[in-house]
C-alpha positions as CSV (number, residue, x, y, z in Angstrom):
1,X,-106.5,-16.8,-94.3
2,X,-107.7,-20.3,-94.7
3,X,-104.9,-22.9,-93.7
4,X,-105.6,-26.8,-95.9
5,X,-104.3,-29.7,-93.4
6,X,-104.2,-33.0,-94.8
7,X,-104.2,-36.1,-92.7
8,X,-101.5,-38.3,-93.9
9,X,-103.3,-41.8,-93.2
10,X,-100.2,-43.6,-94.9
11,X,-98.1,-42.5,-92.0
12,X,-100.9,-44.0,-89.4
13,X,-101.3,-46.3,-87.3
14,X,-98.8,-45.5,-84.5
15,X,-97.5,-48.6,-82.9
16,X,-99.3,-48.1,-79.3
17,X,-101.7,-45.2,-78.3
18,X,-99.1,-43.5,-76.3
19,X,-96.6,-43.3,-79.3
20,X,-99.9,-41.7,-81.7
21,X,-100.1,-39.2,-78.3
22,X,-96.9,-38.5,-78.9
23,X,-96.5,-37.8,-82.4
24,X,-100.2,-36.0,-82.8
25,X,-98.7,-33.9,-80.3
26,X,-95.5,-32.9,-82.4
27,X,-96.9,-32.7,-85.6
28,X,-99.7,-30.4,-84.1
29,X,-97.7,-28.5,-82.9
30,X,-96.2,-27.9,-85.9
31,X,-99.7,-27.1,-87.1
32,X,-99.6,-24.1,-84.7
33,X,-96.5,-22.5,-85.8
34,X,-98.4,-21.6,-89.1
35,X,-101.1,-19.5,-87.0
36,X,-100.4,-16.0,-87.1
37,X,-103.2,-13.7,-86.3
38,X,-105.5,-16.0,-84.8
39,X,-107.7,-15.1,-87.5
40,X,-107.0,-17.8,-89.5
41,X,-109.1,-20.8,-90.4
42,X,-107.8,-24.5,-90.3
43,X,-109.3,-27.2,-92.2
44,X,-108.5,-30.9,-92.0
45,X,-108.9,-32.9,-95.1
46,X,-109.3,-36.4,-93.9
47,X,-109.8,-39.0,-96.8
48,X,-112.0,-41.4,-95.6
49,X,-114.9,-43.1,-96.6
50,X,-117.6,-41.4,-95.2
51,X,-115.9,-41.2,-91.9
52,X,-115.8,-37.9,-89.9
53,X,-112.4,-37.3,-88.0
54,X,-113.1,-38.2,-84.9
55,X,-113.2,-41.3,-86.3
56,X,-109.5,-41.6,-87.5
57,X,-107.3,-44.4,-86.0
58,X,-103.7,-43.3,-84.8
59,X,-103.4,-46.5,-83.3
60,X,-105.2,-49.7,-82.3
61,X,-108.5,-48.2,-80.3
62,X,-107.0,-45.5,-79.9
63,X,-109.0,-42.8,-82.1
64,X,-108.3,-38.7,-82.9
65,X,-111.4,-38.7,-80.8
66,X,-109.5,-40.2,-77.9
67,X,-106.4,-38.1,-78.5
68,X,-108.6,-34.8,-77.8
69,X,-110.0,-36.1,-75.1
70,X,-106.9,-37.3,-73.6
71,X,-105.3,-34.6,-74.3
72,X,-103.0,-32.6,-71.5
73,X,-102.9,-29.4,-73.2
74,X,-106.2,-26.9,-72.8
75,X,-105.8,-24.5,-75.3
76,X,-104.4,-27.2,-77.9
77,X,-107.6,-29.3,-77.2
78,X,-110.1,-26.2,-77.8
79,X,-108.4,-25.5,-80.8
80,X,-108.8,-28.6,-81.9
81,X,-112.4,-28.4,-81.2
82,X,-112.6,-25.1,-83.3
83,X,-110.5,-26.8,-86.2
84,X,-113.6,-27.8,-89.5
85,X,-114.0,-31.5,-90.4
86,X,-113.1,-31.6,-93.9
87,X,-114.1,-35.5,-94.3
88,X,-114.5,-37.2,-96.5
89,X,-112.4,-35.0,-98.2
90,X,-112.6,-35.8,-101.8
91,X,-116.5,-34.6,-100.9
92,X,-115.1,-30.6,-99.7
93,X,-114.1,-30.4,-103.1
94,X,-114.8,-27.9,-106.0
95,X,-115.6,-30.0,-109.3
96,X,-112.3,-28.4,-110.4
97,X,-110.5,-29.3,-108.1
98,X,-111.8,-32.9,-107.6
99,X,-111.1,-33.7,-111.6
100,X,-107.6,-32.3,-110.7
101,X,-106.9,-34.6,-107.9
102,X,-108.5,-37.4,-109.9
103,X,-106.3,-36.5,-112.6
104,X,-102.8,-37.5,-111.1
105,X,-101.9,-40.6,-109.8
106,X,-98.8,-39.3,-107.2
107,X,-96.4,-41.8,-105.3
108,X,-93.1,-41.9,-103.4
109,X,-90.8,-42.9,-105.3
110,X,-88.5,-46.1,-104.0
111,X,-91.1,-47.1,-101.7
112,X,-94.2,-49.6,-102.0
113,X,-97.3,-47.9,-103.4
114,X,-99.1,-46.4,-99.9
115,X,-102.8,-47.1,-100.2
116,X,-104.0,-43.9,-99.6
117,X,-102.4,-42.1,-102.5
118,X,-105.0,-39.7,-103.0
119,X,-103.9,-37.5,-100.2
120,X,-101.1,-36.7,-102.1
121,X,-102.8,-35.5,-105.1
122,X,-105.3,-33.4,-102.6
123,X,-102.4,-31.5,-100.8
124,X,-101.3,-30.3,-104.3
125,X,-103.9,-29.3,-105.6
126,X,-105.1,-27.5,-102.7
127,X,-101.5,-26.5,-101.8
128,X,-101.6,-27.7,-98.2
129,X,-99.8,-29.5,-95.7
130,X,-99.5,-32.8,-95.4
131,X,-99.8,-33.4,-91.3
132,X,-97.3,-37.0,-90.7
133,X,-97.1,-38.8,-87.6
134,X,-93.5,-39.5,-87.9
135,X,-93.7,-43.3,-88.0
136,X,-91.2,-44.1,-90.1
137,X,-88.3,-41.9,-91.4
138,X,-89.4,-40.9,-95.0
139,X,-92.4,-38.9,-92.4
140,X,-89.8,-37.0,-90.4
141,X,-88.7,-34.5,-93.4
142,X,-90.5,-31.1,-93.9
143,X,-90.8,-31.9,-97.8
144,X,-92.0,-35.2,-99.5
145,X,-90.9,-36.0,-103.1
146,X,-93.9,-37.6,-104.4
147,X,-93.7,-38.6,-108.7
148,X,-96.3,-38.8,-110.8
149,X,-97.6,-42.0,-113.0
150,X,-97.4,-41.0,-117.2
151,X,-100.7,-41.5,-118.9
152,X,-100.7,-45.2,-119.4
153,X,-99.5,-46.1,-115.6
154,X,-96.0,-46.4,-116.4
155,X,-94.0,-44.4,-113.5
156,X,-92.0,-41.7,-114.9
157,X,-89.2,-39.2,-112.8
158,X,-91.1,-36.2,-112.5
159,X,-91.6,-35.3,-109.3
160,X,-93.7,-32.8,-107.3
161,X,-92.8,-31.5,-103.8
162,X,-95.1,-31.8,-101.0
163,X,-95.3,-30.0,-97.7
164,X,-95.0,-31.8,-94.3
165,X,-95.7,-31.5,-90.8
166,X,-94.4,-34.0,-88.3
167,X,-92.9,-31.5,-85.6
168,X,-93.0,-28.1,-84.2
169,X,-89.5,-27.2,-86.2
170,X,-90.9,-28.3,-89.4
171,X,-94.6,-26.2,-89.1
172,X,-92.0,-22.9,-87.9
173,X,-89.7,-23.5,-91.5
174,X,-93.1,-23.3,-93.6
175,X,-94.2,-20.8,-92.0
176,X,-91.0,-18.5,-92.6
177,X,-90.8,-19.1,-96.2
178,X,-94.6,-18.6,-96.7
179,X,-93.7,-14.9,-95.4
180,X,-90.9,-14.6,-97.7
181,X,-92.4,-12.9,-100.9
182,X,-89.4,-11.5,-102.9
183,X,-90.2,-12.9,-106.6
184,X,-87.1,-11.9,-108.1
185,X,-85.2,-13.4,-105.7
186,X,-87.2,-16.7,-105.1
187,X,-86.8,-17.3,-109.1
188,X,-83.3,-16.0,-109.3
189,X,-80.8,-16.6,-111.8
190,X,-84.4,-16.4,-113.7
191,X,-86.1,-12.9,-114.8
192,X,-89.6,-11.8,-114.1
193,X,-91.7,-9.0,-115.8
194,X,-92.3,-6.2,-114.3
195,X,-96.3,-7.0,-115.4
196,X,-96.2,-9.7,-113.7
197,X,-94.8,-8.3,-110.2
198,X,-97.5,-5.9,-110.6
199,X,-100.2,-8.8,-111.1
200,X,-99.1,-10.8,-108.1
201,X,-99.0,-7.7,-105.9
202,X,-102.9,-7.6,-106.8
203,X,-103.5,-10.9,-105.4
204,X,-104.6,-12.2,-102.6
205,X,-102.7,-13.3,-99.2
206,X,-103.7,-16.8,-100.0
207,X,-103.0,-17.0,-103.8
208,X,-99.7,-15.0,-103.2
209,X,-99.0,-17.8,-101.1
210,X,-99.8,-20.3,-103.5
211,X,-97.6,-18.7,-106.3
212,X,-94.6,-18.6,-104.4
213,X,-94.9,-22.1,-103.7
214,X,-95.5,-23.1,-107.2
215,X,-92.8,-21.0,-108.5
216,X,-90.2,-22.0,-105.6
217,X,-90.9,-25.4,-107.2
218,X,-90.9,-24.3,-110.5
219,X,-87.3,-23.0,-110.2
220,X,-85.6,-25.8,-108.6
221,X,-87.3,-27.6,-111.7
222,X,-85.7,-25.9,-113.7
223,X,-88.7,-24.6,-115.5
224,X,-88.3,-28.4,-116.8
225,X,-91.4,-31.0,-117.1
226,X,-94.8,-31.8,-117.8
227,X,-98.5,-31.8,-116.3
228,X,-99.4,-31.0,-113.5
229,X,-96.9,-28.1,-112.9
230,X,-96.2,-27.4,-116.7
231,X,-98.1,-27.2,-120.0
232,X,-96.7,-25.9,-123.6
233,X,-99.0,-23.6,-124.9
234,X,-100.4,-24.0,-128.5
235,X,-101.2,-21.0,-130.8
236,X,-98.3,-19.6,-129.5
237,X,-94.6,-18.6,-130.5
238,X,-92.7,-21.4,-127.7
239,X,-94.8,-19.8,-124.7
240,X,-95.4,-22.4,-122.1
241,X,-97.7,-22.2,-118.8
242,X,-97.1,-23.1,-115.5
243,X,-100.1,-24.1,-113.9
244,X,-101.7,-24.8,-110.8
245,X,-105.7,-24.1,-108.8
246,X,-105.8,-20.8,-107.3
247,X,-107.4,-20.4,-103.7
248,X,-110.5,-19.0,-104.1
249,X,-111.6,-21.1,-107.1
250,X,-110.2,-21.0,-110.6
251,X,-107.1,-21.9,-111.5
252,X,-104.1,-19.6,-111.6
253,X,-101.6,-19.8,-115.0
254,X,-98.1,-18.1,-115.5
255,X,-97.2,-18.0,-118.8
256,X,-93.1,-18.0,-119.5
257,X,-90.5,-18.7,-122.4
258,X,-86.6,-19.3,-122.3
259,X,-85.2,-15.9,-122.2
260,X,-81.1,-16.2,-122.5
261,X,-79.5,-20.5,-122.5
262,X,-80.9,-22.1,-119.6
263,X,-82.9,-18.8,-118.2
264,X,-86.5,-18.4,-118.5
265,X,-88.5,-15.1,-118.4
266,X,-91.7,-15.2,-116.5
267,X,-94.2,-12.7,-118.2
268,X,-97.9,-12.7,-117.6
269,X,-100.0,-14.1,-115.0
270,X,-103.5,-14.7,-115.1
271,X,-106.8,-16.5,-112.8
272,X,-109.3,-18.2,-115.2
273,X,-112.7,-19.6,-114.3
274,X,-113.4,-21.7,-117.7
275,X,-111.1,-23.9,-120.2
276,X,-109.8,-21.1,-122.3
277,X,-110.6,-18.1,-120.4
278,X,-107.8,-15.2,-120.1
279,X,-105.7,-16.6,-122.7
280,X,-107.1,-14.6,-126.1
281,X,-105.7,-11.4,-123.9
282,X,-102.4,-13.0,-122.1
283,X,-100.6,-14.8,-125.0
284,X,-100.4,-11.8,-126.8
285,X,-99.6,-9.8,-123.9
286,X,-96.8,-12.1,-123.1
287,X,-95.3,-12.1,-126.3
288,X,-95.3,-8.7,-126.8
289,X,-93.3,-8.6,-123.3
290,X,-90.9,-10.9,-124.7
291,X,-90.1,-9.1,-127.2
292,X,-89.5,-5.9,-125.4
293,X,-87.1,-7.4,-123.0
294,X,-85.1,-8.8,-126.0
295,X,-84.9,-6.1,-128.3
């Protein structure tokens, strides 16, 4: 399984090398908790310009470079060495996935606009983990809200939620909900089809992952909002789409419709490759599943 760490460069510089020693340390170690098999591969997505990330600054001359070199810990230094540069990271990505991230303009909301707000939009899309040294207190939390700008720049309050690493504790909290795969209960007091329990379970490890982060997200929504999570679907009877890239390429879509007041019924799930691909088959599908469950 592949394992997408972003560098979070708005939480850098450290004040002094030994404080960027200290928090690289934590938040890596929080990188570590995700590792189950050893089998896994970890990429780190830095966003620079044309910089590799040996490069990065955690403090005032005192580079990542430095920190493995300096650092105390042997088998945390040649895993380090093992780890592939993703930088610059906008330059790792699919085409889809690059329009995606260039798409959405994401910021935290009731602070000043961090320069490097394209890190945001690339843990998203990529559904990874933002890795924070914890520099300032809105770093320290194992979630970031992070809003989204409407279509003509105005800032609206619709907000995505983004993984974060800064400590040990907060890598060993993602990594027991990632293992946590109980659909009905994750979108609970909502109802899922039994079509589309039997889709997921043909998934793979990593898109089953992504999907229960999406819909986790989806559900303390509310099933409420627009792009980049939802979309309503035209050419249909009230279906909407929930929408988000799927691991291996493609992006994945779960189509859904309010079921009973303020519940929503989750009924087909699909991976498409090109703009309209999968839905001449899964509309009807899902309202022909709709129907069933209220007749």
């Amino acid at each position: 399984m592949d394992l997408a760490i972003c560098i979070n460069t708005n939480s850098l510089p450290a004040a002094t090398a030994e404080q960027g020693k200290e928090l690289m340390t934590g938040a890596l170690s929080g990188v570590l908790q995700l590792i189950e098999t050893g089998n896994e591969r970890v990429h780190f997505y830095y966003d620079s310009n044309n910089e590799e990330l040996f490069d990065l600054l955690l403090a005032e001359n005192y580079s990542y470079e430095d920190f493995i070199s300096d650092c105390d810990d042997v088998d945390l230094q040649a895993f380090l060495y093992e780890v592939e540069d993703k930088s610059p990271a906008l330059n790792a990505l699919t085409e889809e996935q690059f329009a995606e991230v260039s798409e959405y303009d994401l910021y935290i909301p009731d602070q000043a606009l961090d320069a490097q707000r394209d890190i945001y939009s690339l843990a998203w899309v990529l559904d990874g983990y933002l890795l924070s040294l914890a520099t300032a207190e809105r770093w320290g939390c194992s979630e970031i809200r992070a809003n989204k700008q409407g279509d003509h720049g105005q800032y609206i309050d619709d907000f995505l939620l983004l993984k974060n690493i800064a400590n040990e504790a907060h890598g060993r909290l993602h990594f027991q909900r990632a293992q946590y795969i109980d659909l009905a209960d994750i979108i609970a007091p909502h109802c899922i089809s039994n079509e589309l329990k039997q889709w997921f379970d043909q998934q793979s490890k990593e898109n089953q992952r992504v999907i229960v982060s999406k819909l986790k997200l989806a559900t303390e929504k509310r099933f409420q909002g627009a792009k980049p999570l939802f979309k309503p679907l035209q050419n249909s009877n009230a279906l909407r789409e929930i929408r988000f890239s799927a691991f291996s390429g493609g992006a994945i879509r779960i189509l859904f419709r309010n079921y009973q007041e303020e519940k929503y019924l989750l009924l087909t799930g699909f991976i498409k490759h090109a703009n309209k691909e999968g839905y001449d088959t899964n509309i009807p599908l899902a309202e022909k599943i709709y129907q069933a469950y209220t007749l």
